[in-house]
SENUMAR-590649 format. One line per 3 residues: their letters; for each residue y, z, x of N, C-alpha, C. Coordinates in nm, 2 decimals, padded with zeros to 4 digits. Layout:
% residues N
A = Y:Z:X:Y:Z:X:Y:Z:X; ...
***
This chain:
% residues 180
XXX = -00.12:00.00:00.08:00.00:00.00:00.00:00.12:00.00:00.09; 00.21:-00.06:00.04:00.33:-00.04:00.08:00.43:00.07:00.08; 00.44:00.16:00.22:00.53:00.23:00.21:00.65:00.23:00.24
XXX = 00.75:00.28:00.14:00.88:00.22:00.07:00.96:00.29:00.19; 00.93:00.42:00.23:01.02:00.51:00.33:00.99:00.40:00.48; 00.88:00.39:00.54:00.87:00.34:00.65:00.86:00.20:00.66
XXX = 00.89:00.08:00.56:00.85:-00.05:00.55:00.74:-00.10:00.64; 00.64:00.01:00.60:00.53:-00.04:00.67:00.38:-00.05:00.58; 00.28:-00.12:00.60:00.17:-00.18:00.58:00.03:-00.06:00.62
XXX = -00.01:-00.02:00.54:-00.16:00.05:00.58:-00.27:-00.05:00.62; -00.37:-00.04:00.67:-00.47:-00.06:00.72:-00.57:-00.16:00.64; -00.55:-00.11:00.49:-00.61:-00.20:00.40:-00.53:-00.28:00.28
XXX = -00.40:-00.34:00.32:-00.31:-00.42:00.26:-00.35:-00.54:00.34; -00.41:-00.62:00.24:-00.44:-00.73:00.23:-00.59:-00.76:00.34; -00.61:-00.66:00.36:-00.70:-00.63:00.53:-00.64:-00.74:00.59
XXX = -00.58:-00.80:00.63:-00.48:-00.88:00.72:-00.54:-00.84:00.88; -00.58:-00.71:00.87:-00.58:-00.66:01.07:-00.71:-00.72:01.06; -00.86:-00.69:00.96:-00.95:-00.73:00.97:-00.99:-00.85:01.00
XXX = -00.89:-00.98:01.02:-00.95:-01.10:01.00:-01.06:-01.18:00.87; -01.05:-01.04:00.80:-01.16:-01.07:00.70:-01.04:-01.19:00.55; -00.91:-01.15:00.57:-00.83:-01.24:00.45:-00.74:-01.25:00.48
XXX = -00.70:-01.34:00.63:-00.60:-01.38:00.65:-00.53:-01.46:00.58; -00.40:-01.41:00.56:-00.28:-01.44:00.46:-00.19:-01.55:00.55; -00.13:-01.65:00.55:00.00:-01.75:00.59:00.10:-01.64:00.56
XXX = 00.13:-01.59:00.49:00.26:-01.55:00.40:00.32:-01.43:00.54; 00.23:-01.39:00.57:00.30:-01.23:00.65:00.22:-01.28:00.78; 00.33:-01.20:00.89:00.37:-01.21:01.01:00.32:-01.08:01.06
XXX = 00.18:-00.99:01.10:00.16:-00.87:01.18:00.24:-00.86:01.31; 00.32:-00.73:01.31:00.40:-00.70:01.45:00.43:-00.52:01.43; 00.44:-00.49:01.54:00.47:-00.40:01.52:00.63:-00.36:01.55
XXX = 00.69:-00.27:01.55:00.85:-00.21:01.49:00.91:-00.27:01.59; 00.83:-00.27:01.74:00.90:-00.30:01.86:00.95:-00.48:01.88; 00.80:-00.49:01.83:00.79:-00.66:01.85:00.91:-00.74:01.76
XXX = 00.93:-00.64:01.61:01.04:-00.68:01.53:01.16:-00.69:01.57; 01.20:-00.59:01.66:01.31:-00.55:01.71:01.31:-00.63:01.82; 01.24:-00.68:01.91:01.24:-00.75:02.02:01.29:-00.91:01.94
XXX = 01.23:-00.94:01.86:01.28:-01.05:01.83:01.41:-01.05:01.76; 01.40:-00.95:01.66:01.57:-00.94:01.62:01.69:-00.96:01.73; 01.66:-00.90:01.85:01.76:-00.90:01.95:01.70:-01.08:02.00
XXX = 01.65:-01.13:02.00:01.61:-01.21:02.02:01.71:-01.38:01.95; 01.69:-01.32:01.82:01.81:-01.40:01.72:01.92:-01.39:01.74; 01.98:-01.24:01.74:02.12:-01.25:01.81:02.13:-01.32:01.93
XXX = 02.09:-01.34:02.00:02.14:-01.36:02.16:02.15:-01.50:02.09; 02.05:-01.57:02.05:02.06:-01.73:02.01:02.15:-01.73:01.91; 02.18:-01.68:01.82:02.36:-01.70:01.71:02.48:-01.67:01.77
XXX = 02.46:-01.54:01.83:02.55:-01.53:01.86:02.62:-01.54:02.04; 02.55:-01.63:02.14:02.55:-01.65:02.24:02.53:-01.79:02.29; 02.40:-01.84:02.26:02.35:-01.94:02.27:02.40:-02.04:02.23
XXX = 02.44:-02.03:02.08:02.51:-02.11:01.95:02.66:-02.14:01.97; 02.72:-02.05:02.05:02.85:-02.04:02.07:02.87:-02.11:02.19; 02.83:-02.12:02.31:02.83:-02.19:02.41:02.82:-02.31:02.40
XXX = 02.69:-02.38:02.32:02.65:-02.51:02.26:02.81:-02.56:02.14; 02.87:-02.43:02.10:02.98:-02.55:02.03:03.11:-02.53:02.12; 03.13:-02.49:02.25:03.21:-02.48:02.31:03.20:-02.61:02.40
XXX = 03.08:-02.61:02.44:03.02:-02.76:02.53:03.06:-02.87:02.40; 03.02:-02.87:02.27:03.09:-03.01:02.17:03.25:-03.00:02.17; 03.30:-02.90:02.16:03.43:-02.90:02.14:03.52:-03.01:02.28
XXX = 03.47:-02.94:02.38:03.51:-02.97:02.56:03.45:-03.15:02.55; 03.35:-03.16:02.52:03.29:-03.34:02.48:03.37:-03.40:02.42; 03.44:-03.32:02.32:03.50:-03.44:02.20:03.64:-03.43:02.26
XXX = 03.67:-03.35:02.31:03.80:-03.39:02.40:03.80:-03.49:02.49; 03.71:-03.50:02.57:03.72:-03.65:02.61:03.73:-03.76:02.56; 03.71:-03.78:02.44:03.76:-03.90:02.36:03.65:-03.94:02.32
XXX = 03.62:-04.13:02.32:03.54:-04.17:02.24:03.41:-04.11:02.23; 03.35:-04.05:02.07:03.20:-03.99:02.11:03.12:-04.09:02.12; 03.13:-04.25:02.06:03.03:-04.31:02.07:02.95:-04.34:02.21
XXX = 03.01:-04.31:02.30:02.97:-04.33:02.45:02.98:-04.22:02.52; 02.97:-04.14:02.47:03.02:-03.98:02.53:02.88:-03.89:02.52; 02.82:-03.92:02.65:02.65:-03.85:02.70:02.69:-03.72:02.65
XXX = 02.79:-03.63:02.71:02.77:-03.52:02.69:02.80:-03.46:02.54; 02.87:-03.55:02.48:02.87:-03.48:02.32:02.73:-03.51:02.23; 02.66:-03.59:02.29:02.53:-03.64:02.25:02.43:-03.56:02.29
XXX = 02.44:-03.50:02.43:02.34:-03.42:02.48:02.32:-03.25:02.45; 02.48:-03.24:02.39:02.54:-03.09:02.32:02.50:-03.09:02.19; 02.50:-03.24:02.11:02.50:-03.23:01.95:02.30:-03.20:01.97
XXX = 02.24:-03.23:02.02:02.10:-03.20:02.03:02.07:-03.10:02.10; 02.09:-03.02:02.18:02.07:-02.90:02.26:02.08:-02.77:02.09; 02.21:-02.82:02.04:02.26:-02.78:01.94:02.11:-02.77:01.76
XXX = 02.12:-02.89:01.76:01.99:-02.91:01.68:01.86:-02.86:01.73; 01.82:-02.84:01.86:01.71:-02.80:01.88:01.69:-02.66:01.90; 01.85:-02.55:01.88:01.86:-02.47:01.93:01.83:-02.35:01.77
XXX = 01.90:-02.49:01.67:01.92:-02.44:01.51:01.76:-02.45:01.48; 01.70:-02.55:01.55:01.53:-02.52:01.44:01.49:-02.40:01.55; 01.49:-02.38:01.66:01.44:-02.23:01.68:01.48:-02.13:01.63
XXX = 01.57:-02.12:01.59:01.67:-02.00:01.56:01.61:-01.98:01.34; 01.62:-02.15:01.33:01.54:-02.09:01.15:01.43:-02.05:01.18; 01.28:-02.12:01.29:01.18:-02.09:01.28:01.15:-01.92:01.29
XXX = 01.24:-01.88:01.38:01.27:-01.70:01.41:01.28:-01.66:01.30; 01.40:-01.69:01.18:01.41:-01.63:01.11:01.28:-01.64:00.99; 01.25:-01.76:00.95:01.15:-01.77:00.90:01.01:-01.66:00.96
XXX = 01.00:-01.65:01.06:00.88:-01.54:01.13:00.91:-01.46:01.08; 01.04:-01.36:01.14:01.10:-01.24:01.13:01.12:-01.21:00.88; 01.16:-01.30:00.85:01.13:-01.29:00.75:01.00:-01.27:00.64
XXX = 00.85:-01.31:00.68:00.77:-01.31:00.66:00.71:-01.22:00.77; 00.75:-01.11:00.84:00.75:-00.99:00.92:00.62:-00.87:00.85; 00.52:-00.83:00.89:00.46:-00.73:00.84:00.40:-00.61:00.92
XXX = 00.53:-00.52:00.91:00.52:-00.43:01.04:00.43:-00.30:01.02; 00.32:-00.29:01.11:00.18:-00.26:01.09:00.27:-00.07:01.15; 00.15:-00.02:01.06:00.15:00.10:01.10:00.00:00.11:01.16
XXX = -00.01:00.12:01.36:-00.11:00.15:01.42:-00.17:00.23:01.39; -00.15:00.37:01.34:-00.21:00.47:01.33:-00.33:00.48:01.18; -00.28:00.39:01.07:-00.37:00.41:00.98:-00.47:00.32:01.00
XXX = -00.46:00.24:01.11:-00.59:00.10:01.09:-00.72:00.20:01.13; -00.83:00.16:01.12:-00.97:00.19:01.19:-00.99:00.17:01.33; -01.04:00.28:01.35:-01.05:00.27:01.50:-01.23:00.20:01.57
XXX = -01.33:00.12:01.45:-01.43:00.14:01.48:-01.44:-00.02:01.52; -01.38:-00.11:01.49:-01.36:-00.25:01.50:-01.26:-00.33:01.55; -01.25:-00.43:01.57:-01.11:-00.47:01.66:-00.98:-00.51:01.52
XXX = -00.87:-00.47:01.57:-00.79:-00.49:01.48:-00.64:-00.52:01.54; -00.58:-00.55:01.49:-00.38:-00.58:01.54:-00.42:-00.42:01.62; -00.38:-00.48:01.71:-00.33:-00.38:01.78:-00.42:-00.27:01.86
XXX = -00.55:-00.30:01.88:-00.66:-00.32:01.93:-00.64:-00.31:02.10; -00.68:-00.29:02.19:-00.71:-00.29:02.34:-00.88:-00.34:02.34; -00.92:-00.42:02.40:-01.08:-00.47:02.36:-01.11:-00.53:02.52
XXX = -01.22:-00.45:02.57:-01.28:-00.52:02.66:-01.39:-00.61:02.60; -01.42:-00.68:02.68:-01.49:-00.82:02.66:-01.55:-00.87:02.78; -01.70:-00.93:02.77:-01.79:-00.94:02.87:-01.85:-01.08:02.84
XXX = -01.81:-01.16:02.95:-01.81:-01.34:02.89:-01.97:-01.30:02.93; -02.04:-01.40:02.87:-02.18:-01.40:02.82:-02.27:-01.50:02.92; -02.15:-01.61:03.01:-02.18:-01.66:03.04:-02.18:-01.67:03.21
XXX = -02.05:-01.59:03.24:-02.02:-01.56:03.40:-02.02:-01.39:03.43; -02.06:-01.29:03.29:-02.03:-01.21:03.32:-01.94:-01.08:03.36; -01.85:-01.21:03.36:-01.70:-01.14:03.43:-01.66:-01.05:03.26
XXX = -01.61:-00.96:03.26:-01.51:-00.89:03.17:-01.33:-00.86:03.20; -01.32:-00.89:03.05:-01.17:-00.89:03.04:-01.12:-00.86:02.95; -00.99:-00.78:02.96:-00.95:-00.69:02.89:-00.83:-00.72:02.80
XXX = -00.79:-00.70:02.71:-00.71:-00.81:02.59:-00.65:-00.68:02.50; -00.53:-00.70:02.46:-00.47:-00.65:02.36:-00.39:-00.72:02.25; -00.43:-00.68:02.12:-00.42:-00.75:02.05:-00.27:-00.76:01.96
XXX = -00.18:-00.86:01.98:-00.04:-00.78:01.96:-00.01:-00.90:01.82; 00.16:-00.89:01.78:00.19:-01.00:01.66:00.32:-01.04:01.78; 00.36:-01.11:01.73:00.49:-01.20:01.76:00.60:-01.09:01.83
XXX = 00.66:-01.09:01.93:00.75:-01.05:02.05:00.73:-01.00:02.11; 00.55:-00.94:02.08:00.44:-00.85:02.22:00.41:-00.91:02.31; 00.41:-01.01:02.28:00.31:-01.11:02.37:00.32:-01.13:02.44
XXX = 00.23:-01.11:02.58:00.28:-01.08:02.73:00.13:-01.14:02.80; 00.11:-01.25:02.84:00.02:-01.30:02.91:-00.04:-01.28:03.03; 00.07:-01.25:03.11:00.01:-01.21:03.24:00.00:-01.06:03.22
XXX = 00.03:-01.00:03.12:-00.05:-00.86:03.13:-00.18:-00.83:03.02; -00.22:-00.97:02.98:-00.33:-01.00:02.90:-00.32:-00.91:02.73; -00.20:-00.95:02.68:-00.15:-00.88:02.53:-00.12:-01.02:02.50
XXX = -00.22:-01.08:02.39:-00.22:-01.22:02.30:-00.20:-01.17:02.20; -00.16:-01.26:02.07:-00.11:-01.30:01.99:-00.25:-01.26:01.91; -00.26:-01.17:01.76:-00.38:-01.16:01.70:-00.45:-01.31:01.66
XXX = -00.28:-01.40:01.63:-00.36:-01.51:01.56:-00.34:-01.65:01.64; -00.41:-01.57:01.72:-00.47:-01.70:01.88:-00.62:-01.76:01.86; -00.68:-01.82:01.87:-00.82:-01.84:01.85:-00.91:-01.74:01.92
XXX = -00.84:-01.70:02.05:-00.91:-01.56:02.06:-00.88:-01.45:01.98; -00.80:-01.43:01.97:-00.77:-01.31:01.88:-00.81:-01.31:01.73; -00.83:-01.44:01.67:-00.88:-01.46:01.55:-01.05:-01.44:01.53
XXX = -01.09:-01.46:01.66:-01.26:-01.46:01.66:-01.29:-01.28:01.68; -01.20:-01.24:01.76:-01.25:-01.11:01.76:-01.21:-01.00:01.68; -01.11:-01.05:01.60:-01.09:-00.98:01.45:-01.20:-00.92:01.40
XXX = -01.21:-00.80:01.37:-01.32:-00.75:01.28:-01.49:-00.70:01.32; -01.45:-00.73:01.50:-01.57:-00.73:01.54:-01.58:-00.59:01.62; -01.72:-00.52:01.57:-01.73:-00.41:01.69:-01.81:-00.38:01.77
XXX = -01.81:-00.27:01.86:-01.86:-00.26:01.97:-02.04:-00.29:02.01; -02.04:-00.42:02.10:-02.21:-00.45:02.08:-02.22:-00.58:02.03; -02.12:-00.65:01.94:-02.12:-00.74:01.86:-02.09:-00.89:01.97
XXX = -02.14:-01.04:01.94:-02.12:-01.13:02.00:-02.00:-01.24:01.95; -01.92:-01.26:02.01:-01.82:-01.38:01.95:-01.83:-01.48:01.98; -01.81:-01.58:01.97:-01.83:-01.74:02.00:-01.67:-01.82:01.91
XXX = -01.64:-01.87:02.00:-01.52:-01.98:01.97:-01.53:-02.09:02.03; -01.45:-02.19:01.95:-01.46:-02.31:02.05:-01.33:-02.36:02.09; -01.32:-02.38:02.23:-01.20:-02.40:02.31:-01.22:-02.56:02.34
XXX = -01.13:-02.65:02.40:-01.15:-02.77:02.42:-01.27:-02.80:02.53; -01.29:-02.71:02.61:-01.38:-02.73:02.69:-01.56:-02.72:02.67; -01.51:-02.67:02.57:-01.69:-02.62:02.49:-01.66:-02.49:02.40
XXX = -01.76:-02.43:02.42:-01.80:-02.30:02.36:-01.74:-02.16:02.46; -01.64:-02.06:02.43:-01.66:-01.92:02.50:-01.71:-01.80:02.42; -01.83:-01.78:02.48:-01.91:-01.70:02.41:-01.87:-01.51:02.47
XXX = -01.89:-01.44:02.45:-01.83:-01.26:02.46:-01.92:-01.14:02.41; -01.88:-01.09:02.44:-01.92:-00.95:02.40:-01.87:-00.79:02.39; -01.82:-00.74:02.28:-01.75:-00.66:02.26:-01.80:-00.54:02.35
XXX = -01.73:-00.50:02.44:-01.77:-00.38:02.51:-01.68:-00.22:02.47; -01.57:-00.26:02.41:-01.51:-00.15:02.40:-01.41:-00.16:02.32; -01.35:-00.10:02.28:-01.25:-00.12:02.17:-01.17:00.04:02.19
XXX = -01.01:00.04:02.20:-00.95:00.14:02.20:-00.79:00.09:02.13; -00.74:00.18:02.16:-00.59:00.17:02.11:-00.55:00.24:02.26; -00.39:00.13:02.28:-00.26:00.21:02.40:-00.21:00.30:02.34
***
């Protein structure tokens, strides 16, 4: 259910963390990840946006636009700057900021820490399972709704995953499951 004090999501609203009924509509993140990207919007409205019409303004003072590279190169910097900036808002609108503490601790879920044991070389690797403005690669925190992160939705400790990547099949094995 939805609680009204903390605009936050329990554990079994919509099971969304389970991978068991993934929804389009909502966006899993947690408070931080929201706020990371909120700051994220401003800087592009109110920074990014403003520079890009200071560069058209300084263009069109040169005179003719129809030959004028840099009012051409500004008016698209400018357009490409406005579809990141709706797609943000569109995310950040469709936002569903998870409260870690009520999910289950016995399966992999948003927000999950999951070691994993490739099936194939052996090697194990360690993954945390974040939403939109966590996401941090080189410290191995993906995206829930990555194809890794979608395969090991729901899965627990002992259990085998299998996805397919362009290269073939990566096959796993849940070794552990915690929360940071």
């Amino acid at each position: 259910m939805l609680n009204q004090d903390a605009d936050c999501y329990s554990a079994y609203d919509n099971y969304l963390y389970f991978g068991e009924e993934m929804t389009i509509e909502r966006v899993p993140m947690t408070r931080e990840g929201y706020e990371n990207l909120m700051a994220q919007l401003n800087r592009m409205q109110n920074t990014e946006m403003i520079e890009i019409a200071t560069r058209i303004a300084d263009a069109r003072a040169l005179g003719d636009l129809s030959e004028n590279a840099e009012y051409h190169a500004a008016r698209e910097d400018q357009g490409m700057l406005q579809a990141r900036i709706d797609a943000l808002k569109d995310k950040l609108a469709r936002a569903l900021i998870v409260d870690l503490s009520s999910l289950p601790s016995d399966k992999v879920v948003f927000g999950a820490r999951v070691v994993i044991k490739d099936l194939d070389s052996g090697e194990e690797e360690t993954y945390e399972l974040v939403g939109p403005g966590d996401e941090d690669y080189d410290n191995n925190k993906i995206l829930s709704s990555s194809p890794r992160g979608q395969a090991l939705l729901g899965k627990k400790c002992g259990e085998t995953v299998s996805f397919k990547v362009p290269k073939g099949v990566l096959r796993y094995e849940v070794k552990e499951i915690s929360f940071p």
